[in-house]
Steps between C-alpha positions, in 0.01 A plus 500: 500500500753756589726431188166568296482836682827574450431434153211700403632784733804489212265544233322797620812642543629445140178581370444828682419739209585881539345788380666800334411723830784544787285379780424152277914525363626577849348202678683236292748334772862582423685183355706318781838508330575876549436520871748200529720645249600824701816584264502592153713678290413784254697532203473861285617450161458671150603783236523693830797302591711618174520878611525374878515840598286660777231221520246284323310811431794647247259535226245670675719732702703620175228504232132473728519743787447851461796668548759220426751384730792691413741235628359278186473681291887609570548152484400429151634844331864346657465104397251478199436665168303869512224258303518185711127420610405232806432224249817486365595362829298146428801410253714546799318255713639208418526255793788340329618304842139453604508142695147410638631192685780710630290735627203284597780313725630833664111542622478168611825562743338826629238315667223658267199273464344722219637722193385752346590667153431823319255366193455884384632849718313816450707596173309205345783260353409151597744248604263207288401477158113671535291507238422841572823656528670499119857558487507645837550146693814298608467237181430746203781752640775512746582102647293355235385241761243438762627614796141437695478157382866370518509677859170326602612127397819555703382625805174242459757232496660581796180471680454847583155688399544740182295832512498807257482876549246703255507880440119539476602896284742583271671865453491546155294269347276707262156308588586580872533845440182559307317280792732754736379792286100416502522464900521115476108522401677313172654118559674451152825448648350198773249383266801434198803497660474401909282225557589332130890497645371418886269190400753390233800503784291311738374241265883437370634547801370390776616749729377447862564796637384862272673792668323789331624821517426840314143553584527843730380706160180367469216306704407145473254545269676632241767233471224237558669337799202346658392311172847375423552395877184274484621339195777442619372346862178294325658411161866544425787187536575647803167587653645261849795564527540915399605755729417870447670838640244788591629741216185535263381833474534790681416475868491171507791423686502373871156456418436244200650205317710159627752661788621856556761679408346806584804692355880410438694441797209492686572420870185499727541608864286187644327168387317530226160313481547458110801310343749730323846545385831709505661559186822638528857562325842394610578804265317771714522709196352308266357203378604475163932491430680797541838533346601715775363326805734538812558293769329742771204468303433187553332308772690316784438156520400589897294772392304229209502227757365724800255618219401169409410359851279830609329389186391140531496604907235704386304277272686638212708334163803649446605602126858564434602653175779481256562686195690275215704691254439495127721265390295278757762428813381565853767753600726257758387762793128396438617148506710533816184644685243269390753168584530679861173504599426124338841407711292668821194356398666147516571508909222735528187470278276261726412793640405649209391275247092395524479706841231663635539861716536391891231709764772741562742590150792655721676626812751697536732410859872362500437481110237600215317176499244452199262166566330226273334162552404221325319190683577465841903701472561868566757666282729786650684682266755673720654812266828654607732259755400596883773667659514254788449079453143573604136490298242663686141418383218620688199413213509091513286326810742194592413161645796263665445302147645849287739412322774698302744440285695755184441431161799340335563313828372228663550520905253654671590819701493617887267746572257562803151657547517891544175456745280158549384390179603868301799604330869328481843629539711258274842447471653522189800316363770643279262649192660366199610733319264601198545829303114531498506587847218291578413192709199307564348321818255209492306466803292197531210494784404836527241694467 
């Protein structure tokens, strides 16, 4: 009897149909794979990363915005013909040491469960053959290859879960601009060019994660987000197993969509009650390649991994970003960061991986102390080395049965109750020493 309820509970569930109206769209339970996921890594990559000068946004911030950026335009008087227009960069693109299984490996060893690629930025060059992007793709111009699909099979294989990032506008695309022009009250640009490409990259993809972006001109209605959502929750190859980001129209984020993310970098001050996400740079600059990226512009890997557990402490996934160069290498800094935070995710990521936020996320006593748990343990992130051999935790209720013992270790440690039944002062042993700057404690039996 139960496995029969079981059963037909299953079907309801994968036959729950959604209509194209937020409170129908925003009911559909978020797919279990993200929330156990917690890291992911971000990767910007495009025409924008030929110039790599100032940001992603070169095109706009030279040729869009009203007055120009002086710096680029200084830029391109000193390095390119009077002449030279922003297409004449796609040549340039050319991805010549472009390894998907090398790269899709260097994810794997950061400890990211999920990837996900720029499909098309805001200047509107996608990284995929689209139908409904002639000439100005990564196969009719520039690599000449698939960079969306040859990426996807290579991180697929490695058992991690392949997502894509969609600029919903585009700056100069002339059927945006009339729509732009007539107050949006036209749709020719999302009626022929949008939802075409976004259906057509979901059906030959597969992504299962859409991180849409570019919305913040226009509201929801006008790029038809809440018709292509429940398509793609009721009837697309992904309907189960799709996540969605909050960015589709304006003023919809932090209120609409899969998770939150609410803004870039966004870092609540408390628990959430809906899951979101923290997309972030190591390049704090940036997060497509710069050619003149400096080391002090970069984040530490204490700073990313003290950023990473506030995040999942906080019911959060955790983003990192890397911009590849042109020619398609993940600069060797990039590398080194995202191998350093898989190498502390090794000892460390029981504590993060397929966690849940504890009653209390932190304390701050002999140490900044961020907390998850997951079954019956308590994780204690401990951030920064106490100055003495000593842990205090006031937050965890103890029983003679708690026990504790350091990740990466197996002997349990001394400690003793602060007052009956609340708190412990434990002793530490000799921290190994980790340049992440970070250590975790598993305490069994507590409450």
């Amino acid at each position: 009897m139960f496995s029969v309820l079981v059963g037909a509970v299953l079907l309801a569930v994968s036959e729950a149909r959604y209509s194209a109206d937020w409170t129908s769209l925003d009911s559909r339970p978020l797919p279990t794979w993200y929330d156990e996921a917690k890291v992911g890594v971000f990767i910007h990559w495009g025409v924008f990363s030929v110039p790599g000068f100032g940001s992603e946004w070169f095109w706009w911030h030279w040729q869009g915005q009203q007055p120009p950026d002086q710096t680029c335009v200084d830029f391109m008087s000193e390095n390119y013909p009077p002449a030279f227009s922003y297409p004449e960069f796609a040549p340039l693109f050319h991805a010549h040491f472009f390894d998907p299984a090398e790269w899709a490996d260097i994810f794997r060893a950061s400890g990211a469960k999920y990837v996900v690629l720029t499909a098309k930025h805001h200047e509107g060059f996608t990284n995929w053959p689209s139908p409904n992007s002639w000439n100005w793709n990564s196969v009719d111009t520039g690599p000449h290859r698939d960079l969306v699909g040859d990426l996807g099979v290579a991180v697929r294989n490695r058992s991690l879960h392949f997502g894509l990032y969609n600029s919903l506008y585009e700056w100069f695309h002339p059927l945006y601009l009339a729509d732009k022009k007539n107050g949006f009250r036209t749709q020719d640009f999302v009626l022929h060019k949008l939802l075409p490409e976004l259906r057509n990259m979901v059906v030959r993809y597969r992504p299962e994660l859409i991180w849409s972006d570019g919305d913040w001109e226009a509201p929801d209605t006008y790029w038809n987000s809440t018709q292509f959502l429940a398509w793609l929750y009721n009837d697309s190859p992904v309907k189960d197993t799709v996540v969605t980001n909050d960015r589709w129209g304006a003023g919809c984020s932090c209120k609409h969509g899969g998770y939150y993310n609410c803004e870039d970098k966004y870092t609540p001050g408390q628990l959430p009650t809906h899951k979101w996400e923290k997309c972030t740079s190591v390049d704090t600059q940036s997060w497509g390649y710069r050619r003149n990226m400096r080391m002090n512009e970069l984040m530490p890997l204490p700073d990313i991994i003290e950023d990473l557990v506030r995040t999942v402490a906080l019911g959060g996934n955790y983003l990192l970003n890397v911009g590849p160069s042109p020619d398609g290498m993940i600069p060797p800094v990039f590398e080194e960061r995202l191998r350093a935070v898989g190498s502390w995710l090794k000892v460390n990521g029981e504590a993060i991986y397929s966690t849940k936020p504890w009653r209390v996320q932190m304390e701050n006593t002999t140490a900044v102390v961020w907390y998850t748990c997951k079954g019956s343990s308590v994780y204690a992130t401990v951030l920064s080395q106490p100055s003495q051999s000593v842990l205090l935790l006031l937050e965890p209720k103890t029983t003679t049965d708690t026990k504790v013992t350091l990740l990466g270790q197996t002997s349990p440690l001394s400690w003793s109750p602060v007052k009956p039944n609340t708190g412990l002062t434990i002793l530490l042993p000799e921290l190994p020493s980790t340049p992440a700057q970070a250590w975790t404690l598993k305490l069994d039996k507590v409450v």
